[in-house]
Structures are given as structure tokens and as C-alpha cells.
C-alpha positions as CSV (number, residue, x, y, z in Angstrom):
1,X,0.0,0.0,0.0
2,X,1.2,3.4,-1.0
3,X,1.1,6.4,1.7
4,X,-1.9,7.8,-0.7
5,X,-3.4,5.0,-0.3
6,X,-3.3,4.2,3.4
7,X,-4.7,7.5,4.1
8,X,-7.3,7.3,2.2
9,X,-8.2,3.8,3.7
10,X,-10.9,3.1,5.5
11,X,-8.9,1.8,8.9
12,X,-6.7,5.6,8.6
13,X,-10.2,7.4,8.5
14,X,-11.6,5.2,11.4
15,X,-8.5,5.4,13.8
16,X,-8.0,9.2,13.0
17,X,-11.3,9.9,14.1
18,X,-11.4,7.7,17.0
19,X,-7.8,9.6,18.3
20,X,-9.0,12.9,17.5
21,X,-12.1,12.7,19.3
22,X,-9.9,10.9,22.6
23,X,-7.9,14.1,22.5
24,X,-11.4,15.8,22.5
25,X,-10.1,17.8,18.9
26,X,-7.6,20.0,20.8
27,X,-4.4,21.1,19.4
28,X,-1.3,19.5,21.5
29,X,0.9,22.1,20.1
30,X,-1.6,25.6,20.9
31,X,-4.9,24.2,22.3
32,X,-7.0,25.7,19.7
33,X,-8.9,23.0,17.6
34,X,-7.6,20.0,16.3
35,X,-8.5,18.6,12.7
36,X,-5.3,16.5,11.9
37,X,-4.1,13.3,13.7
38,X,-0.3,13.4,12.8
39,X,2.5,10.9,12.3
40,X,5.2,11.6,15.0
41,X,7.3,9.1,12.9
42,X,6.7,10.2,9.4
43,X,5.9,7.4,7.3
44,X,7.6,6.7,4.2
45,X,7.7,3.2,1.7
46,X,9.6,1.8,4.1
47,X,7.4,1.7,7.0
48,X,3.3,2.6,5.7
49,X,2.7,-0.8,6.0
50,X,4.3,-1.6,9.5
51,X,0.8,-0.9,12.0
52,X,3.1,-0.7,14.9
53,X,3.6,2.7,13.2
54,X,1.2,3.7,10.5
55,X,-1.9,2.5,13.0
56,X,-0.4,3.0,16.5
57,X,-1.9,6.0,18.2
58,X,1.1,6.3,20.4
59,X,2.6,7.5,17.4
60,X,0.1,10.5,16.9
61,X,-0.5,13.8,18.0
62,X,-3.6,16.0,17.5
63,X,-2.9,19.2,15.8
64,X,-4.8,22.0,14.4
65,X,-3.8,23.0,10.4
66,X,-1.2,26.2,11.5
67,X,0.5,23.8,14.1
68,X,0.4,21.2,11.4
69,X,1.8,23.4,8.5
């Protein structure tokens, strides 16, 4: 699976919900609110296909878009 491809995947859209909505959609960077659950380890080829990263939430923050960018 390409990294296009797992986010657009059903499981991404599930698990990013679920983890925003545990971190009650506030920013962990500014507080303001969240829309974007965000790889701490960035995937790449290498690893999109490895869910101890790509699917772990301990491997995500919540951040709003500005913290994000």
C-alpha cells in the first residue's frame, strides 16, 4: 500500500477519528482546535505498512492546520 493509499483507507479514516475525538479535537501544540491526527514518525515506503507505526496511536499527536503546517 502506497502512503496515498493508506490514508485514504478506510482503517486511517476510522483510527484518526477515533484519536481525535480521545484528545477531545484539541491542538497539543496551541490548544485551539484539532482537525489533523499526525504521524510523530513520518511514514515513508519503508514503513506505511508496519501498524506498529502507520496504526499505533502512540505515534500521533492532534494538531490544528497552523500547528500542522
Amino acid at each position: 500500500m502506497t502512503q496515498h493509499e493508506f490514508y485514504h483507507s478506510a482503517a486511517w479514516t476510522r483510527l484518526a477519528r477515533a484519536f481525535l475525538c480521545s484528545k477531545h479535537y484539541i491542538c497539543a501544540r496551541c490548544g485551539r482546535p484539532a482537525e489533523i491526527a499526525h504521524h510523530v514518525r513520518y511514514l515513508n515506503d519503508s514503513n506505511v505498512n508496519d501498524p506498529s507505526i502507520s496504526m499505533n496511536p502512540d505515534n500521533l499527536l492532534a494538531l490544528c492546520q497552523a500547528c500542522h503546517n
